[in-house]
C-alpha positions as CSV (number, residue, x, y, z in Angstrom):
1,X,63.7,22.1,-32.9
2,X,63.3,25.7,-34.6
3,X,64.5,27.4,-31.1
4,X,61.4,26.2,-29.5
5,X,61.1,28.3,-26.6
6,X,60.4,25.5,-23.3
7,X,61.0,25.3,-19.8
8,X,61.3,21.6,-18.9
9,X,58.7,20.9,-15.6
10,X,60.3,19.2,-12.9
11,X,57.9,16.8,-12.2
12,X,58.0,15.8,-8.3
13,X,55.4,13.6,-6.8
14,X,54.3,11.8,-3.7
15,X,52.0,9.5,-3.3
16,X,49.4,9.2,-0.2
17,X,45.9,8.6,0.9
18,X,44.8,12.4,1.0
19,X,41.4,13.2,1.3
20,X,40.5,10.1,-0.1
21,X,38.4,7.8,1.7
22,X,39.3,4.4,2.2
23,X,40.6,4.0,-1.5
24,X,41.4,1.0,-3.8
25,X,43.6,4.0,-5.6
26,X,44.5,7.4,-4.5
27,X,46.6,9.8,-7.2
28,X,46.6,12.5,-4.5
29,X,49.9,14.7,-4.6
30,X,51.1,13.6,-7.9
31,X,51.5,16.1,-10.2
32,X,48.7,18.6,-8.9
33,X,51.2,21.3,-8.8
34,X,51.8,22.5,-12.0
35,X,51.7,25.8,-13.7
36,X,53.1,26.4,-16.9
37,X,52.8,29.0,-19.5
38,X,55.4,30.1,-22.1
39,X,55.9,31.0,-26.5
40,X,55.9,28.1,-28.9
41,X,57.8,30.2,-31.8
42,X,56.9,26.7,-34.3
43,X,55.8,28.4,-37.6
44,X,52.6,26.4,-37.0
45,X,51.8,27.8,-33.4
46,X,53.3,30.9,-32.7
47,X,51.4,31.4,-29.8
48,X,52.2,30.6,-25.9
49,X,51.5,27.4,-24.7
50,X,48.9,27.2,-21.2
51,X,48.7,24.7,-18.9
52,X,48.3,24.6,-15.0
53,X,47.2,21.3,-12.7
54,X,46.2,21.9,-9.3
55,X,44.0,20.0,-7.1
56,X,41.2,20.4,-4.3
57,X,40.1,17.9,-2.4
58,X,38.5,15.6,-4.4
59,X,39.6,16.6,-7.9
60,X,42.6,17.2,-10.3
61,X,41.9,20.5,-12.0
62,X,43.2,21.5,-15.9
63,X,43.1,24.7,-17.1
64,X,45.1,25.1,-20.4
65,X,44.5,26.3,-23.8
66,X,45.4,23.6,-25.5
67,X,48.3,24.7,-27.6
68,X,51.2,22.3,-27.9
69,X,54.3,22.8,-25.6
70,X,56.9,21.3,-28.6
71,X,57.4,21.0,-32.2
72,X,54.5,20.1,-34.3
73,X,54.2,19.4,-38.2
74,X,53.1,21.9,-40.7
75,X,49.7,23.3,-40.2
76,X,48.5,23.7,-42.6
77,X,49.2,20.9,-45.3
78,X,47.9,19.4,-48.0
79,X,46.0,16.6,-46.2
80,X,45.2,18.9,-43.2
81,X,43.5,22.6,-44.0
82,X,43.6,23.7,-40.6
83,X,45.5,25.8,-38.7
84,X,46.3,25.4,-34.7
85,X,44.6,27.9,-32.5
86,X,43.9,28.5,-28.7
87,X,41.4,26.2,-27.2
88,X,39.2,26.6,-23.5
89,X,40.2,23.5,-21.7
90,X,39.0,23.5,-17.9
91,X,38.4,20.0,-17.0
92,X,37.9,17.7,-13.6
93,X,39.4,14.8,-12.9
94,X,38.7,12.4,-9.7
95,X,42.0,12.0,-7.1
96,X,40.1,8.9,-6.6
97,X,39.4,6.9,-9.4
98,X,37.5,3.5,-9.2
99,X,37.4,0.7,-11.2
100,X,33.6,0.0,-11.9
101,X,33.3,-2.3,-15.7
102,X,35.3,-5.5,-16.4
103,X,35.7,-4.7,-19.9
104,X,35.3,-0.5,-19.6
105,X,32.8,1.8,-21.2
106,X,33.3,3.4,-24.5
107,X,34.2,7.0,-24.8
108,X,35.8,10.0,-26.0
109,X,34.4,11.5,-29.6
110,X,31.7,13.9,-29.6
111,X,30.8,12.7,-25.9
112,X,34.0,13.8,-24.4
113,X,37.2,13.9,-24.2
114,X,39.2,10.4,-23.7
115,X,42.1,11.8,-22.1
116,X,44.0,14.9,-21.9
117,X,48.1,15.5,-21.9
118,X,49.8,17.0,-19.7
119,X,50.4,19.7,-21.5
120,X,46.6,19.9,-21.9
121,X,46.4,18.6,-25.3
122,X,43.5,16.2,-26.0
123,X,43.7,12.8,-26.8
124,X,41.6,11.5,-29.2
125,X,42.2,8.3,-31.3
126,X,39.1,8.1,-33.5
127,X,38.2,9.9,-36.7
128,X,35.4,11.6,-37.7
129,X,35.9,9.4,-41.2
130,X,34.1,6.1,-42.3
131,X,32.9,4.0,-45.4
132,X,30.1,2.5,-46.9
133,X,30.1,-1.4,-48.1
134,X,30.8,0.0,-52.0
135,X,33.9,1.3,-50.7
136,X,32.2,5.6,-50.5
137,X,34.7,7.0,-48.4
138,X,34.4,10.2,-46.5
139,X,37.5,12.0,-44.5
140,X,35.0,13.7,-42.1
141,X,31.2,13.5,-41.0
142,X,31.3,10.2,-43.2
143,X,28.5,7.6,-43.7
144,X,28.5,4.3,-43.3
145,X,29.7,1.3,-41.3
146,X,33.6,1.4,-41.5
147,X,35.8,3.4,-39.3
148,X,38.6,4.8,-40.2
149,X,41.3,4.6,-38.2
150,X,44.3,7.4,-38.6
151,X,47.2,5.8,-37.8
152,X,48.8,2.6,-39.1
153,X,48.5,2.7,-43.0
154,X,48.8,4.4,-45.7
155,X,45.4,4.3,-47.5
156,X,43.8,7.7,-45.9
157,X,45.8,10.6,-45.4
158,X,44.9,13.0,-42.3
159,X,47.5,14.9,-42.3
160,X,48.9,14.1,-38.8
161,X,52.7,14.7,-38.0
162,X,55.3,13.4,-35.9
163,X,53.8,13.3,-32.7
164,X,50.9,11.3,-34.7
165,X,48.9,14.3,-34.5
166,X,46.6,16.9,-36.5
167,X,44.2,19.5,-36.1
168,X,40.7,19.6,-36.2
169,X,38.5,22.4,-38.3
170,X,38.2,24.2,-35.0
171,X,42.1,25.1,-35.0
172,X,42.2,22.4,-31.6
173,X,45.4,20.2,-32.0
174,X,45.0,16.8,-31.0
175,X,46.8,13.2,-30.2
176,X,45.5,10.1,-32.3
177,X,48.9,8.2,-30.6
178,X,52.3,8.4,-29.4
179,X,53.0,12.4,-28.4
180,X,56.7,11.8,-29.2
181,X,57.7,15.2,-28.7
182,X,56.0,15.7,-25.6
183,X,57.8,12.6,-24.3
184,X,61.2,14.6,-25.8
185,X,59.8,17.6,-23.9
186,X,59.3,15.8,-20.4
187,X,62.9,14.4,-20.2
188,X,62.2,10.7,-19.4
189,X,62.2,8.7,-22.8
190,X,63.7,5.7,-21.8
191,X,61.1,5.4,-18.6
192,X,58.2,4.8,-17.6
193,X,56.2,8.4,-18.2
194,X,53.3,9.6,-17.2
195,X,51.9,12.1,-20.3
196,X,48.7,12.6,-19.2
197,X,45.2,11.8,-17.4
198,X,42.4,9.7,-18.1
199,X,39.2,11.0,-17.8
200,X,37.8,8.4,-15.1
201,X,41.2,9.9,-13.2
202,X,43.8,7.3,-13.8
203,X,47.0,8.3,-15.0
204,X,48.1,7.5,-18.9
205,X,51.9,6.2,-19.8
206,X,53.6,6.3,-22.8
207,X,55.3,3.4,-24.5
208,X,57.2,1.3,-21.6
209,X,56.1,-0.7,-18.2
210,X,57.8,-2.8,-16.2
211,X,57.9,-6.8,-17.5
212,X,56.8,-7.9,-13.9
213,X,53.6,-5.6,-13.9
214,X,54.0,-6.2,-9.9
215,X,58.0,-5.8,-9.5
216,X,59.9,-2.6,-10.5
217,X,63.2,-3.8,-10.1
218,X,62.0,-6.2,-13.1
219,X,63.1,-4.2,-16.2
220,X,61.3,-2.0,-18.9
221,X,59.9,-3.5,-21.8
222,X,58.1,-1.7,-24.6
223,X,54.3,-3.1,-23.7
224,X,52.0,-4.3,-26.6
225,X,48.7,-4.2,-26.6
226,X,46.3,-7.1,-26.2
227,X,44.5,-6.3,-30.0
228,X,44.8,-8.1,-33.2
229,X,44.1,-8.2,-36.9
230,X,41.6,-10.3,-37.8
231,X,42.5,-13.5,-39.9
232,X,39.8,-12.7,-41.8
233,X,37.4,-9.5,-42.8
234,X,34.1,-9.0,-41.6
235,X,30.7,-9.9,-44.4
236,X,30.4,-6.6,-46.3
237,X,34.0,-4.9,-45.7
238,X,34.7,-2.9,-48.9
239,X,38.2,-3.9,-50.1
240,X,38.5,-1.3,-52.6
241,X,38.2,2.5,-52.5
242,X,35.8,3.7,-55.0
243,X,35.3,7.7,-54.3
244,X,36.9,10.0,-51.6
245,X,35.9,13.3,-50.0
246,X,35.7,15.2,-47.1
247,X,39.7,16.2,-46.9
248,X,41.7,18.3,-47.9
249,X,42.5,17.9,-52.0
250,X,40.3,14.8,-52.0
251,X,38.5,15.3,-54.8
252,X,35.1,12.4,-55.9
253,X,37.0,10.5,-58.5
254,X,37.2,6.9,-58.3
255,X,40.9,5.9,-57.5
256,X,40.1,2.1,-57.0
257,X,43.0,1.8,-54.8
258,X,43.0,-1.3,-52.6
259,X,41.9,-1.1,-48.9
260,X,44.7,-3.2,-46.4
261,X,43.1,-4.8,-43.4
262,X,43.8,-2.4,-40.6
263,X,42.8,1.1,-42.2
264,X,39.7,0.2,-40.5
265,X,39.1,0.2,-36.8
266,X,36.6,-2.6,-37.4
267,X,40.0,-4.4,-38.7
268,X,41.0,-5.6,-35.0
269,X,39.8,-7.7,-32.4
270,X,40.2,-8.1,-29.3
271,X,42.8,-11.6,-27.6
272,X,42.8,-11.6,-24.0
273,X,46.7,-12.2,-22.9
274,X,47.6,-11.8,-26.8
275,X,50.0,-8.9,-25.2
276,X,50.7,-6.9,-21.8
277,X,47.4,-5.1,-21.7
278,X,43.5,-5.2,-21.4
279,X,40.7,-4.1,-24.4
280,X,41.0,-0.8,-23.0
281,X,44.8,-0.6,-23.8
282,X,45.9,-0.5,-19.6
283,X,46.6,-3.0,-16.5
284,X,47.4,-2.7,-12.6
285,X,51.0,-2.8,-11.3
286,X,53.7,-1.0,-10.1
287,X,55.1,2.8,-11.5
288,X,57.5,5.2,-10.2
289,X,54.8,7.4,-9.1
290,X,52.5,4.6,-7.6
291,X,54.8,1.9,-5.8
292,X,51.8,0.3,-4.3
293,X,49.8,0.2,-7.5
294,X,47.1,1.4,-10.0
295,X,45.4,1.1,-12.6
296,X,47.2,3.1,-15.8
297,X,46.4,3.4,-19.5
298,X,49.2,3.2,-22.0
299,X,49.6,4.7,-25.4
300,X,50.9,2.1,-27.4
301,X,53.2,2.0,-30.9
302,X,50.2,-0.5,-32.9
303,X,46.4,-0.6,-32.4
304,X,44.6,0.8,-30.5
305,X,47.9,3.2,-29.8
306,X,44.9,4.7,-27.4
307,X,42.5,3.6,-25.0
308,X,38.8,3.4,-27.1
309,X,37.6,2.3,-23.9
310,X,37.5,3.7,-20.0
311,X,37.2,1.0,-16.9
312,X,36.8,4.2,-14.1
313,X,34.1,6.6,-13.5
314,X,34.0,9.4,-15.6
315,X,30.6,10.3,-15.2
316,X,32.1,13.7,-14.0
317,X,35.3,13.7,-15.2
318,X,37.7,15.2,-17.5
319,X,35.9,15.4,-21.3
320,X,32.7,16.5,-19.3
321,X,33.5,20.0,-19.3
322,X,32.4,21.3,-16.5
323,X,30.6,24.8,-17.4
324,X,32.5,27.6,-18.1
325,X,34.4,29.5,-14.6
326,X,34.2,33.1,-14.0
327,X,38.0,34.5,-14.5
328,X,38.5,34.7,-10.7
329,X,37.9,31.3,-10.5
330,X,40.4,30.0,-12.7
331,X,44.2,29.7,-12.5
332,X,46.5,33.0,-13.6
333,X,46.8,32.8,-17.3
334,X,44.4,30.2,-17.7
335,X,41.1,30.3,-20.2
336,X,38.4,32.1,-18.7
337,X,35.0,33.2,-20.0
338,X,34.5,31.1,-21.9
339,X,36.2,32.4,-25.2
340,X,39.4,33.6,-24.7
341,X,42.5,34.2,-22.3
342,X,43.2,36.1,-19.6
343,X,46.6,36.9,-19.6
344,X,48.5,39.4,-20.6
345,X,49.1,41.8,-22.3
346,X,45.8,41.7,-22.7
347,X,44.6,42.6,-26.6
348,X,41.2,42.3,-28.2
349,X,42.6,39.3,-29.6
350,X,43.6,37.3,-26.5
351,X,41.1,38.5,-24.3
352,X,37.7,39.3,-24.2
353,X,35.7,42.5,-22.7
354,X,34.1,40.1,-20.2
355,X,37.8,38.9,-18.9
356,X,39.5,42.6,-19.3
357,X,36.6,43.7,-16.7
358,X,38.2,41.7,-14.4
359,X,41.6,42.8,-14.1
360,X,43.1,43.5,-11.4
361,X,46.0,45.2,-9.7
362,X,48.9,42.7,-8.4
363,X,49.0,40.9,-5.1
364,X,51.6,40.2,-2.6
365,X,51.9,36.8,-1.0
366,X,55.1,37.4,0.9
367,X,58.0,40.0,1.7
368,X,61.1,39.3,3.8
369,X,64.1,41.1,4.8
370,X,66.8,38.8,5.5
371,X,69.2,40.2,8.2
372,X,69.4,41.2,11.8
373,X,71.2,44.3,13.5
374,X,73.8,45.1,11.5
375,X,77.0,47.1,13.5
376,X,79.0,48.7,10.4
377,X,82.0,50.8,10.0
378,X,81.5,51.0,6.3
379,X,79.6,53.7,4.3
380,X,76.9,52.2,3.3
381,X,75.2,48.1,4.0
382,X,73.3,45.9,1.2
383,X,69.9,44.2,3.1
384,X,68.3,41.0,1.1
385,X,65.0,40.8,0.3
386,X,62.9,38.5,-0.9
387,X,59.3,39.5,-2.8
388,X,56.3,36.8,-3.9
389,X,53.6,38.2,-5.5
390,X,51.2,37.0,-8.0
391,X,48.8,38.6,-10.4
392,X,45.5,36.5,-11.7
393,X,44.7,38.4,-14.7
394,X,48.0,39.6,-16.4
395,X,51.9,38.7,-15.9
396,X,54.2,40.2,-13.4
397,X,56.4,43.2,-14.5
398,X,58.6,45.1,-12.0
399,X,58.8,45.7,-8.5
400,X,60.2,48.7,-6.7
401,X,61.1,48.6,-2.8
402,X,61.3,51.6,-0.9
403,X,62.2,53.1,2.5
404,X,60.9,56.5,3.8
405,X,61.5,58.4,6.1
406,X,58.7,61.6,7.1
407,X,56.4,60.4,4.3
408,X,59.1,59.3,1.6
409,X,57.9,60.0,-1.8
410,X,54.3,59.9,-0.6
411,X,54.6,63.1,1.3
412,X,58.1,64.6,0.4
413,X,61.0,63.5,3.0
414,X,64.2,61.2,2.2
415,X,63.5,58.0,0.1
416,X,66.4,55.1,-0.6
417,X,64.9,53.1,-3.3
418,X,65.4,50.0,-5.5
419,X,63.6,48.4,-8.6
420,X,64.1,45.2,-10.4
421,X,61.8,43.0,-12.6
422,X,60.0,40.1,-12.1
423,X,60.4,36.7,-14.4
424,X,58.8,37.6,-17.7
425,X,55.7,36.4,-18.4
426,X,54.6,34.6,-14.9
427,X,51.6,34.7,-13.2
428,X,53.0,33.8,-9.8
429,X,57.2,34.6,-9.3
430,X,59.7,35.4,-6.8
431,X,62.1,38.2,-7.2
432,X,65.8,38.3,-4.8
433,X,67.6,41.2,-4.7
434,X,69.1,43.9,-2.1
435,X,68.7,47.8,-1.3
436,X,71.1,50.1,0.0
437,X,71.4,51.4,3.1
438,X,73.9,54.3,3.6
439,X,75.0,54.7,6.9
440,X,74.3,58.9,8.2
441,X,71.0,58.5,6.7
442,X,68.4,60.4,8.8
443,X,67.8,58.9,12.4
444,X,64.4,56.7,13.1
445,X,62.2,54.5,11.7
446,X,62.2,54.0,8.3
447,X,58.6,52.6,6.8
448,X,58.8,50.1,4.0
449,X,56.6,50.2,0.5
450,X,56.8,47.5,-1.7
451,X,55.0,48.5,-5.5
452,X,54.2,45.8,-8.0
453,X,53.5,46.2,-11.9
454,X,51.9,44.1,-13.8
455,X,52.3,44.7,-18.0
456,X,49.0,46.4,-18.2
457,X,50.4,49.1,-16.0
458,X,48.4,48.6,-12.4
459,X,50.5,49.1,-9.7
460,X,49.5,47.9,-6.3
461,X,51.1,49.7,-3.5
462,X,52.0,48.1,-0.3
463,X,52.6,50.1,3.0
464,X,53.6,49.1,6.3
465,X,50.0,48.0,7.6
466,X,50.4,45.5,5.3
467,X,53.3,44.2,5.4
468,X,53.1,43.7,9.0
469,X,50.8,40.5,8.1
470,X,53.6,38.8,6.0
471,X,56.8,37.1,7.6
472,X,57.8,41.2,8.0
473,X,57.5,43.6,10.7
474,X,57.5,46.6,8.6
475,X,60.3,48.7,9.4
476,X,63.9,49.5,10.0
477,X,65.5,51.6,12.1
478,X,68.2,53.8,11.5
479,X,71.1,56.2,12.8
480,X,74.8,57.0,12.0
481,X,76.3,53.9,13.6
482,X,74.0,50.9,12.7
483,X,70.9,49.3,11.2
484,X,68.4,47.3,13.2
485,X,66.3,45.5,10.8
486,X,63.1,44.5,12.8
487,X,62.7,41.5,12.0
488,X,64.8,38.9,14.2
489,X,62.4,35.6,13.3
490,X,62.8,35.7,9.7
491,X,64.2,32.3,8.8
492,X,67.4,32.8,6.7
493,X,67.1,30.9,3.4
494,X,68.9,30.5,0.3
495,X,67.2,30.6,-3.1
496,X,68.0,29.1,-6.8
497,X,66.2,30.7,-10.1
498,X,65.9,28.5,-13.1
499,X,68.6,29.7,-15.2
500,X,67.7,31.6,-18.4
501,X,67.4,30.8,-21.5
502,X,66.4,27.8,-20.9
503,X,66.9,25.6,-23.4
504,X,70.0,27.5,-24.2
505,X,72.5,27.8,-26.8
506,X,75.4,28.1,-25.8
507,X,75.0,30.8,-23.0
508,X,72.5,30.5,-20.2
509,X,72.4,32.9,-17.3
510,X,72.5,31.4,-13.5
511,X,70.5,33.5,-10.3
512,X,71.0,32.8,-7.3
513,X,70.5,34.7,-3.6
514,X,72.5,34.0,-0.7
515,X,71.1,35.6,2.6
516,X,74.5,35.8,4.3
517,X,78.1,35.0,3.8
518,X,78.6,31.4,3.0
519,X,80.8,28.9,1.2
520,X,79.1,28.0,-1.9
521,X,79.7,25.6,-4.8
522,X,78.2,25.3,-8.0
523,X,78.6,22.3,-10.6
524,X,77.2,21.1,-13.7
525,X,76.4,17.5,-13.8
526,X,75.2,15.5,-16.7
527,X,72.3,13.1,-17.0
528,X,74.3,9.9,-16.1
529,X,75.8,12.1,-12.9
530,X,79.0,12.9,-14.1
531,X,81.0,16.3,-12.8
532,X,81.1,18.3,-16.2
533,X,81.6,21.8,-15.4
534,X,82.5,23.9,-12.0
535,X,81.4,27.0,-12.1
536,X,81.7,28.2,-8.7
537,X,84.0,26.6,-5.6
538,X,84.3,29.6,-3.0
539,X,83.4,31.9,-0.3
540,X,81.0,34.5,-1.4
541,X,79.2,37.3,0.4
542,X,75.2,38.4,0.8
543,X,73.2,39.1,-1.7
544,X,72.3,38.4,-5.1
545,X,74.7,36.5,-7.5
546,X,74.6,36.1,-11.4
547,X,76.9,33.8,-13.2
548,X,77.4,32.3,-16.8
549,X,78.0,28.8,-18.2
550,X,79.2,28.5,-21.7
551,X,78.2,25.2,-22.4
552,X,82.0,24.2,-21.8
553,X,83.1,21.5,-19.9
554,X,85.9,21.9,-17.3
555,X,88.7,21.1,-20.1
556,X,87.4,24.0,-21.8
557,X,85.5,21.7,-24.7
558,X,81.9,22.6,-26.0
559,X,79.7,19.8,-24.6
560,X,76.9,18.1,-26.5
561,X,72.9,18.9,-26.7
562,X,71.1,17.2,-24.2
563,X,69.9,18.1,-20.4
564,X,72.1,18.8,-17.7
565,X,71.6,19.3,-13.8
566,X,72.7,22.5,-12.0
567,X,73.3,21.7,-8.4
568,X,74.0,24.3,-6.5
569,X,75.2,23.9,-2.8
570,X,75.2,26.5,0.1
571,X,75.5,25.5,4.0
572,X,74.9,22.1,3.4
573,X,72.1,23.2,1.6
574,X,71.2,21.8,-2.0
575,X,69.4,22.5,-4.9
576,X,68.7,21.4,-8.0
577,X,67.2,22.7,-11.8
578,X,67.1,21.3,-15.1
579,X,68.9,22.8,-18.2
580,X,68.4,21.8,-21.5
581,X,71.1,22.5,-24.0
582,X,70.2,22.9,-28.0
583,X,72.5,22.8,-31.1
């Protein structure tokens, strides 16, 4: 995997009615709540990899920039000139879809977008490439009435890789079938996966179903599609290719090399019940993340290996585009402007003058102390705190927290003060950590600040006044013999950070923040749910805790690659994060 840089997403859903009204299907609350943005060191991308989901509502909303989140093929290559680059995806996508056509619409091509990954890839199974009837090929803006398909022979050569993918002239990486490294990347292989959306709104699966389309307890089969090759070719196929152009090192020489029935998308026809699924490559049953049922499209290992064909509404759906959103309008990180990124640090590469005009300073969502008074004998006490803050144009840096007394280090006057740093490169993160109180410190009430960077260097400070609208009531008091911390109704709550590196190899750093003294245990599980590593079986005190794993088992052995579950457990409190382990 080239040390592919990745955070796995943890993909929870629900599924319920939502603001939908009176629905056949409803895909409210499943994976709307998605925000992921992190460097793809492939040779072919170098570049970070963009994608957010949220939802209003009526709509799923994708902002991305369409850069892979995995390993791709080389870009360029003989067969495909064109090298990956950062796309402008903001697309719309009904929580509501509806089945309106029997035997579904074409789409996708120039018109739109088919479908888009979840990692806001495209897909788009058709080529720009045809033939005439004396067998004139063309790789791109061809002429003629024979489509060629990219996948499933060896007769034209588009350069796609592994994930059955290639780029087009405009540097946008695309799907013409089965993402495998995407599937890789979301953790479910052997399942039913969703690895996408449809532009009509209904959700796409890769490879598997369930036999019993209506009964999930019935077993996964690999489903096939309902298309065939034709026993015989249609009046006026060529059979043999004469002259080639349009691609990369195709030159206008006449090969005469034989043309296979199937290089050509007019190859197929349609059998109704010839396999598991409809003309437009889906059905209705059950899924993990739709017990009651919907309508979902499958990607397929043989023809069509996509949809060519939508059965929902996508009059103003996903592929439609949607104009282009001011930046404050759009997700942190996300495309804005319409040609570039906002999202730091911002250069005159990544970002345009019309998104730089926008920046600005970061926010806070939330601030909490976690304590209450505090009688002490010892010299000095260590307070929790907790910080959320978020930053729309840039990625979160450091944070400082500071107590003052007489002005602090606004006006002169005693200051105790702390500073840490933020997850790097996140829009939106949560920082744990404690400050110092020593005990003789001057007498009185103590204001709070709370200063956030982002990496272009603007600093929002926050004073009492407004910290007194969080979950904070912006001040402590102090004098030689204890610490009132003014904030009784803060509810007391214990925190996991994904661990980093992550995927690792072999050392991986754990975070977590415990709000008071408690008994906590820490273990390592595999995939299949066996105990493979204790890390931490004890009392521990307040504050904030780090912690290494190996990759060792409890005998002491070096475990295998794969992904592992770090369960954490505090006052009958649990939680749980994926790691991913690389060799």
């Amino acid at each position: 995997m080239k040390g592919l840089f990745l955070f796995k997403i943890l993909l929870f859903t629900t599924f319920c009615l939502g603001q939908c009204t009176d629905p056949e299907f409803s895909t409210v609350g499943v994976l709307t709540d998605i925000d992921e943005q992190f460097y793809n060191d492939d040779e072919s991308v170098n570049a970070y990899s963009i994608y957010s989901w949220v939802s209003d509502d009526v709509n799923r909303i994708l902002s991305g920039n369409g850069i892979p989140n995995h390993e791709v093929g080389t870009f360029p290559n003989p067969h495909n000139p064109n090298t990956i680059s950062e796309q402008n995806v903001n697309e719309t996508f009904s929580l509501c879809p509806e089945l309106i056509s029997d035997t579904g619409a074409p789409a996708g091509g120039p018109a739109g977008a088919i479908a888009y990954a979840i990692n806001s890839v495209k897909f788009d199974p058709g080529t720009a490439g045809r033939c005439n009837d004396e067998g004139e090929c063309s790789l791109a803006n061809g002429q003629g009435n024979w489509s060629i398909e990219a996948l499933g022979h060896n007769t034209f050569d588009f350069g796609d890789d592994m994930n059955h993918a290639h780029v087009q002239p405009t540097g946008e990486y695309h799907y013409h079938g089965m993402p495998e490294l995407l599937i890789d990347f979301l953790g479910n292989e052997q399942g039913m996966t969703i690895v996408g959306w449809a532009s009509d709104g209904f959700p796409v699966y890769a490879r598997y179903g369930y036999s019993d389309p209506n009964n999930s307890n019935s077993g996964l089969i690999n489903l096939q599609p309902s298309w065939k090759i034709k026993e015989n070719p249609d009046n006026g196929r060529p059979d043999t290719l004469t002259s080639l152009g349009g691609g990369a090192g195709q030159g206008t020489t006449n090969p005469n090399i034989p043309i296979p029935m199937g290089a050509f998308t007019q190859d197929f026809e349609y059998e109704e019940n010839y396999g598991d699924l409809d003309e437009c490559n889906g059905r209705i049953g059950v899924t993990p993340e739709f017990p009651d049922g919907i309508y979902y499209y499958v990607v397929t290992d043989d023809f069509p290996f996509f949809s060519r064909c939508l059965k929902g509404d996508f009059a103003n759906g996903g592929g439609t585009g949607g104009g282009v959103p001011n930046c404050e309008d759009v997700p942190p990180g996300m495309p804005c402007c319409g040609d570039g990124i906002c999202g730091g640090p911002e250069t005159e590469d990544n970002c345009p003058l019309d998104c730089a005009s926008n920046n600005l300073a970061p926010s806070l969502i939330n601030f909490e102390f976690y304590g209450d008074t505090i009688n002490t004998n010892q010299e000095s006490v260590n307070i929790g705190f907790l910080i959320e803050a978020e930053d729309n144009d840039s990625f979160l840096s450091t944070y400082t927290i500071r107590l003052n007394i007489n002005g602090g280090s606004i006006n002169g006057g005693e200051t105790i003060e702390t500073t840490g740093d933020f997850d790097s490169g996140l829009n939106t993160a949560s920082a744990y950590g404690s400050i110092q109180i020593p005990i003789g410190s001057t007498e009185g009430i103590w204001n709070i600040r709370v200063l956030i960077e982002d990496v272009l260097g603007l600093i929002n400070n926050f004073g009492p006044n407004d910290l007194s609208g969080l979950n904070f009531q912006n001040n402590i008091y102090v004098d030689n013999t204890y610490l009132n911390i003014k904030n009784k109704s803060i509810p007391v709550q214990f925190s996991l950070n994904q661990n980093y590196p992550n995927p690792f190899n072999p050392n991986t750093v754990i975070n977590y923040f415990l709000p008071k003294d408690a008994y906590v245990k820490i273990i390592v599980y595999d995939i299949l749910g066996n105990n493979i590593k204790e890390l931490v079986n004890q009392n521990q005190q307040l504050g904030s805790k780090v912690i290494n794993w190996n990759a060792k088992n409890n005998r002491e052995f070096l475990v295998p690659a794969g992904v592992y579950l770090l369960t954490v457990e505090v006052d009958k409190i649990k939680q749980t994060k994926k790691m991913i382990l690389l060799k």
